[in-house]
C-alpha positions as CSV (number, residue, x, y, z in Angstrom):
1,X,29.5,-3.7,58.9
2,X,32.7,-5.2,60.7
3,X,33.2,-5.9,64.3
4,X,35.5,-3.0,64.2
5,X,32.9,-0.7,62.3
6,X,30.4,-1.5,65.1
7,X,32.9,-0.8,68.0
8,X,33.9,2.7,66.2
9,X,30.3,3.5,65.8
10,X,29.2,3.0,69.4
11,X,32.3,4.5,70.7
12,X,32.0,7.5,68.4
13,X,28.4,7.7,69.4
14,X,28.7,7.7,72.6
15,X,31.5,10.7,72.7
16,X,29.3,12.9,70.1
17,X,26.4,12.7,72.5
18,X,28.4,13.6,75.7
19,X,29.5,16.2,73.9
20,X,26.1,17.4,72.5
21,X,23.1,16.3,74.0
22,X,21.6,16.4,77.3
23,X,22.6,13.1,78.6
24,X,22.3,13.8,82.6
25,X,18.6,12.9,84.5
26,X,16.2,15.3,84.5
27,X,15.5,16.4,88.6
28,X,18.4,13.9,89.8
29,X,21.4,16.0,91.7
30,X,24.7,14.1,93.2
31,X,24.1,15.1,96.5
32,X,26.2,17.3,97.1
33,X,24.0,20.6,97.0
34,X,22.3,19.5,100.6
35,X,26.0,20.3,102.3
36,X,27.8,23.5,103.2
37,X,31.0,23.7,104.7
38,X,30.9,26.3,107.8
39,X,33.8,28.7,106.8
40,X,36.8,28.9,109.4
41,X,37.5,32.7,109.1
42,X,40.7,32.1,111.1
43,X,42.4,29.1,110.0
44,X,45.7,29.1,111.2
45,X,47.8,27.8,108.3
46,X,49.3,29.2,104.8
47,X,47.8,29.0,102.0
48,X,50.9,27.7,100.3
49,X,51.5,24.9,102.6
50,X,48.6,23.2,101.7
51,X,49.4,19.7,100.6
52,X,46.7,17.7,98.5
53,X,49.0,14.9,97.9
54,X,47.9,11.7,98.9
55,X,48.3,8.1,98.6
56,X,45.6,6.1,96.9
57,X,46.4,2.1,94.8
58,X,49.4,1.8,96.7
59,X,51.0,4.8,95.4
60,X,51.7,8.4,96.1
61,X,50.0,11.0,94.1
62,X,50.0,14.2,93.9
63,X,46.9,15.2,94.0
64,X,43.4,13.5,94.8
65,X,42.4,13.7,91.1
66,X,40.9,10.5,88.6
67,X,40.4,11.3,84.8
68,X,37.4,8.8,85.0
69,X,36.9,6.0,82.9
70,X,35.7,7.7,79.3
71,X,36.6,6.3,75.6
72,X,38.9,3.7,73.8
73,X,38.5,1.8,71.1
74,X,37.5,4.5,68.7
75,X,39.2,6.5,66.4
76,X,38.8,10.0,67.8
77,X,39.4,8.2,71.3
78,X,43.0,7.8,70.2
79,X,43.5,12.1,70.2
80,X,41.1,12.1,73.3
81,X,43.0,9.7,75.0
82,X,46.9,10.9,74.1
83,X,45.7,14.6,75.4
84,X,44.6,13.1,78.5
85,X,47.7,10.9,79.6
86,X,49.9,13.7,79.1
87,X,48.0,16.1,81.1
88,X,47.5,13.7,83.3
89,X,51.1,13.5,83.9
90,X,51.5,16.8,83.9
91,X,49.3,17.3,86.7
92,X,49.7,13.9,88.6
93,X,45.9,12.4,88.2
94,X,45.2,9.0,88.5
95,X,44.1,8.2,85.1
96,X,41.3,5.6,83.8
97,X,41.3,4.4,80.3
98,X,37.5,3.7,78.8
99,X,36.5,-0.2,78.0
100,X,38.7,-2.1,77.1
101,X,36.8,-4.8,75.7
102,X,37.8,-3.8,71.9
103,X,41.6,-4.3,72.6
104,X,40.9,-8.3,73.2
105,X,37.8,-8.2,70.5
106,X,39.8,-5.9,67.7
107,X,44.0,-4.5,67.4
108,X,42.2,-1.7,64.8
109,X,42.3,0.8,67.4
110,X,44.8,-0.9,70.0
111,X,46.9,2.6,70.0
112,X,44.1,4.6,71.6
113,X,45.1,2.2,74.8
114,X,48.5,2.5,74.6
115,X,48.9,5.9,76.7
116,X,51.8,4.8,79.2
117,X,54.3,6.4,76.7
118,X,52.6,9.9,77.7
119,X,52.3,9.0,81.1
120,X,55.2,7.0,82.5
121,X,54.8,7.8,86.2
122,X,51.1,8.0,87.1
123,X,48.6,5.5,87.8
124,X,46.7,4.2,84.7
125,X,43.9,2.2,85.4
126,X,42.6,-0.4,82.8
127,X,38.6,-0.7,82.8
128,X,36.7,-4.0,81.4
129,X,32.9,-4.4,81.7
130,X,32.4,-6.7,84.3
131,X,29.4,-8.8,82.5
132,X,31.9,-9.3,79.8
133,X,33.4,-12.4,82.4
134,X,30.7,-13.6,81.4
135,X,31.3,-13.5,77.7
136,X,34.3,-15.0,76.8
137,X,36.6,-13.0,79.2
138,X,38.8,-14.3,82.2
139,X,42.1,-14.5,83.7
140,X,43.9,-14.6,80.7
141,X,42.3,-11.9,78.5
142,X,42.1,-9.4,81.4
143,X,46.0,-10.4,82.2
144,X,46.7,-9.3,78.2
145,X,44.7,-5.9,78.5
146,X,46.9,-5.0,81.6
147,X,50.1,-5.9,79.7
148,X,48.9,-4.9,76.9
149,X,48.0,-1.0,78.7
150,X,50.7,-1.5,80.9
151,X,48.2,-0.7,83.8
152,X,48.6,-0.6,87.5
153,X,45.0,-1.8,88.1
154,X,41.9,-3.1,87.0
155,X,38.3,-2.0,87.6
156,X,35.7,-3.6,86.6
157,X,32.4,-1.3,86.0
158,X,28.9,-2.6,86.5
159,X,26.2,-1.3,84.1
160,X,23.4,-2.9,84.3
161,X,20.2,-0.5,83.3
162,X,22.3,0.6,80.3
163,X,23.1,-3.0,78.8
164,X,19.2,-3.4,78.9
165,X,18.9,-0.1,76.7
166,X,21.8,-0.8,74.7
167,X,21.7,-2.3,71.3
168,X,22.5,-6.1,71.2
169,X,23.6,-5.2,75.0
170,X,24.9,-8.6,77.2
171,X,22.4,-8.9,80.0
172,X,24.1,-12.0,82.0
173,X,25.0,-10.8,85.3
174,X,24.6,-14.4,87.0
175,X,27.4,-15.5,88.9
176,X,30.0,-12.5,88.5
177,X,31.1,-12.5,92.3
178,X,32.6,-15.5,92.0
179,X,34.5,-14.8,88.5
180,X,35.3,-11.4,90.2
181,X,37.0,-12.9,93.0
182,X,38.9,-15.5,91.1
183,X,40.6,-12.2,89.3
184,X,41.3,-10.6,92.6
185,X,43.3,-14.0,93.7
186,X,45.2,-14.2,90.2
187,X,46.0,-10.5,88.8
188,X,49.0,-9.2,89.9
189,X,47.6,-5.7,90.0
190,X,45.2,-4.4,92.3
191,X,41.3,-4.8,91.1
192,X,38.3,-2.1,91.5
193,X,34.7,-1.7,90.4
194,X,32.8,0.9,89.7
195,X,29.4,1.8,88.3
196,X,28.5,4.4,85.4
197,X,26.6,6.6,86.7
198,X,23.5,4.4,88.9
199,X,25.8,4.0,92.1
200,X,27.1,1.6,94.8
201,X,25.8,1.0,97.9
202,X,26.9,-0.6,101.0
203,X,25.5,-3.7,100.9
204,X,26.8,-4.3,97.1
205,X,30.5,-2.8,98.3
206,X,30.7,-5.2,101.2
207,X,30.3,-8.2,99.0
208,X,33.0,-6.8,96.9
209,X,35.0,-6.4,99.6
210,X,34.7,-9.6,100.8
211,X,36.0,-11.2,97.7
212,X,38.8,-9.0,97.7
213,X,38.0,-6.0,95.8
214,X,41.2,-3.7,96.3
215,X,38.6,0.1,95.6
216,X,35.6,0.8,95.2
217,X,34.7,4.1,92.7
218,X,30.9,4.5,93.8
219,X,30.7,6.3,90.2
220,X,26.5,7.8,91.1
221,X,23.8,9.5,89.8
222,X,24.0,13.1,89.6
223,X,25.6,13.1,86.2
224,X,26.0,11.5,83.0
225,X,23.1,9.2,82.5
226,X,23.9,5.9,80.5
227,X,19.9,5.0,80.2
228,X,19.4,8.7,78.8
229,X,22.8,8.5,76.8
230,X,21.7,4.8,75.2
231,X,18.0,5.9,74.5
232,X,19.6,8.6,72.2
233,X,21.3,6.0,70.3
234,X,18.5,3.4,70.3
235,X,16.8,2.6,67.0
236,X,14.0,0.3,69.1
237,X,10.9,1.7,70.0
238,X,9.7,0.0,72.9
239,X,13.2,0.1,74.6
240,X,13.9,4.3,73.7
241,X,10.1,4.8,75.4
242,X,11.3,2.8,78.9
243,X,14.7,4.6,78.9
244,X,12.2,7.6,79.6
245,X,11.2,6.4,82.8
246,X,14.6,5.9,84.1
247,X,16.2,9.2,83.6
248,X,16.6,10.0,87.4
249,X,17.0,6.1,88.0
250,X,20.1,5.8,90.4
251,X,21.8,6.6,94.3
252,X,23.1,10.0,94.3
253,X,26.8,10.1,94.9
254,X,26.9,11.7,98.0
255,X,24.5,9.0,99.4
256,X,26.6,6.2,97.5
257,X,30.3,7.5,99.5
258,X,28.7,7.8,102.8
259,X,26.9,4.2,102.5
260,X,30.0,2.4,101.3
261,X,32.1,4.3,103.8
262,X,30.1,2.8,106.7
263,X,30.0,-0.7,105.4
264,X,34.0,-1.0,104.4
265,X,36.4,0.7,106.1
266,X,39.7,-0.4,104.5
267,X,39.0,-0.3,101.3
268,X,39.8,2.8,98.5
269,X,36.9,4.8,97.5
270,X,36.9,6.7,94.8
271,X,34.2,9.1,94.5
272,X,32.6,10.2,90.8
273,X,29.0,10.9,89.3
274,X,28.6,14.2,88.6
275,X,31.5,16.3,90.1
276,X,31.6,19.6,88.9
277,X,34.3,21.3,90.7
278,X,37.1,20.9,93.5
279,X,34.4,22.4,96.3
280,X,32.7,18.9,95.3
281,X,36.0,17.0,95.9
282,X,36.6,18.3,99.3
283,X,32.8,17.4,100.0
284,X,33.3,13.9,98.5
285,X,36.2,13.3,101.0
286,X,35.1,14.9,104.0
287,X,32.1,12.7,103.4
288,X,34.6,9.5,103.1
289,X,36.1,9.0,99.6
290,X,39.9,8.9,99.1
291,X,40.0,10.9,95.7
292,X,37.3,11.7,93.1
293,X,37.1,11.7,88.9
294,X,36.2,14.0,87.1
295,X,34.8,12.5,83.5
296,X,32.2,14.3,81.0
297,X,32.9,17.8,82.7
298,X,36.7,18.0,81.0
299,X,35.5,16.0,77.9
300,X,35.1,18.8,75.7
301,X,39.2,20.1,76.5
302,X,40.1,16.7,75.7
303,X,39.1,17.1,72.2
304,X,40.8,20.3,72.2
305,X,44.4,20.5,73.3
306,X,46.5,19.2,76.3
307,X,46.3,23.6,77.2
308,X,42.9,23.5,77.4
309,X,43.0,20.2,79.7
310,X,45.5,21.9,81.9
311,X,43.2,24.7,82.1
312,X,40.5,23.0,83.3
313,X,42.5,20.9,85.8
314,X,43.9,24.0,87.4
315,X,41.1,25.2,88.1
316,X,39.6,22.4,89.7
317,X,43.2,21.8,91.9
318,X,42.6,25.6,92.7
319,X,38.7,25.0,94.0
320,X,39.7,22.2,96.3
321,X,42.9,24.2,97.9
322,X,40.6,27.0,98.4
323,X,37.9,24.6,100.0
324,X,40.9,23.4,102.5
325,X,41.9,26.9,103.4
326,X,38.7,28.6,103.6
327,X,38.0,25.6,106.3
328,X,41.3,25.4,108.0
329,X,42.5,21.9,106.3
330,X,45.7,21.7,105.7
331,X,46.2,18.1,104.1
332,X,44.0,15.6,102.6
333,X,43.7,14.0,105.9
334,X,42.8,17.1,107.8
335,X,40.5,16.9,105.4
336,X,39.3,13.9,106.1
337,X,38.4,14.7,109.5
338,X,36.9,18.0,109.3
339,X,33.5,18.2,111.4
340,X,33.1,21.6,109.3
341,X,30.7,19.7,106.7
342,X,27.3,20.1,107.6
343,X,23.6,18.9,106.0
């Protein structure tokens, strides 16, 4: 089997199984069920005039939306991918492409990459494993994938629990800050990290922040589990019987947001792990995040049709509006600093 074989398998693997199986932890929740908003029966503004525009990698969106890191590199990720950007455009979500590892390591699925042709005017957002600086990646290689995407930042996710499951996985995470921040000083675009779907806490965000990490996207448990996800796909024994024990492994969202909220105050944070709907949104900000992704939830409608996409993102723009109204919010900054959320 060639490199590229191996890539498409994994790829494809992983996108049957999120389609499929149950891949989320088994008692786990994001968070976000412990919190109500107290409903302002007499809010005081039109529903019409709501505004959730807002302003998040240096430019202006119109809404607080991320299509969250998902596929590449794959030959049903280039249909996936295309159906995205152009909803994404449609709709003005941020939107994050999947690894992009394979562009560097293989061209055979390069087009599944190239989405800025669908989506001219929003933010795409290239995504490398950060471990990979660690295998053969730097400056230069991450400099090709954002010319090669034509990406107006990077983030870097950190995946540690699932390279362990992972076949032939890269385990190396010695010495990353460093490389990280040598990025930060020599990309011209803004960089980001984010985690899969295990969290990130304070104490990890301020060391980011320190090196100058540009956002943070928390990315916690609550949702799509990579240990559960990888122990599917495993063909090794001993390592598919300790992916059992860490189906609920992981910092619920909601505790991620709030921790990295009080430990950097300037930086982006983008909230994802698990959110289901636009009432989750409005949580995740009032609780401190700037926008929030939405990933394995609008997977399905990816593989359908831009309509369905559309759909599904109305919906979700809907929730949120109707969150801000039915609490008196009339922006995303009102929003921001409502005291109407409440454990």
């Amino acid at each position: 089997m060639t490199d590229n074989d191996v890539i498409n398998k994994r790829k494809s693997e992983h996108i049957e199984l999120c389609l499929t199986d149950q891949v989320t932890g088994d008692r786990i929740t994001t968070g976000f069920d412990a919190y109500r908003f107290i409903h302002h029966a007499l809010p005081e503004i039109d529903f019409e005039e709501i505004d959730v525009g807002t302003n998040v990698l240096g430019k202006s969106i119109a809404t607080p939306f991320l299509i969250s890191s998902m596929t590449g590199g794959a030959a049903m990720a280039e249909t996936i991918n295309r159906n995205l950007a152009i909803a994404a455009e449609e709709k003005g979500w941020i939107f994050a492409l999947g690894s992009t590892r394979a562009l560097i390591e293989s061209h055979a699925y390069r087009q599944s990459f190239q989405v800025r042709k669908y989506a001219p005017n929003v933010p795409i957002v290239a995504n490398l494993g950060a471990v990979q600086l660690n295998y053969g990646f730097g400056v230069e290689e991450c400099k090709q994938i954002i010319d090669i995407t034509e990406a107006d930042a990077l983030v870097l996710h950190l995946n540690t629990i699932q390279e362990v499951i992972q076949q032939d996985g890269n385990t190396n995470f010695k010495d990353l800050l460093t490389k990280i921040e040598k990025l930060c000083r020599e990309l011209a675009v803004p960089v980001g990290v984010k985690e899969v779907g295990f969290g990130i806490d304070g104490q990890v965000a301020k060391k980011l922040s320190e090196v100058g990490i540009s956002f943070i996207d928390v990315a916690g448990a609550g949702g799509t589990s990579w240990s559960q996800v990888e122990k599917l796909r495993s063909k090794e024994k001993i390592k598919k019987k300790a992916a059992e024990a860490f189906s609920d492994w992981g910092t619920p969202t909601a505790a991620c947001i709030q921790s990295v909220r009080e430990s950097v105050s300037d930086n982006t944070i983008i909230a994802s792990g698990g959110i289901k709907n636009g009432m989750d949104v409005a949580k995740a900000i009032a609780l401190g995040a700037d926008a929030a992704g939405f990933g394995r939830s609008i997977l399905k409608q990816a593989t359908e049709s831009v309509e369905a996409l559309l759909e599904v993102m109305e919906v979700r723009e809907l929730e949120l509006k109707m969150t801000m109204f039915g609490i008196g919010a009339q922006s995303i900054e009102d929003l921001k600093q409502t005291t109407r959320l409440k454990k």
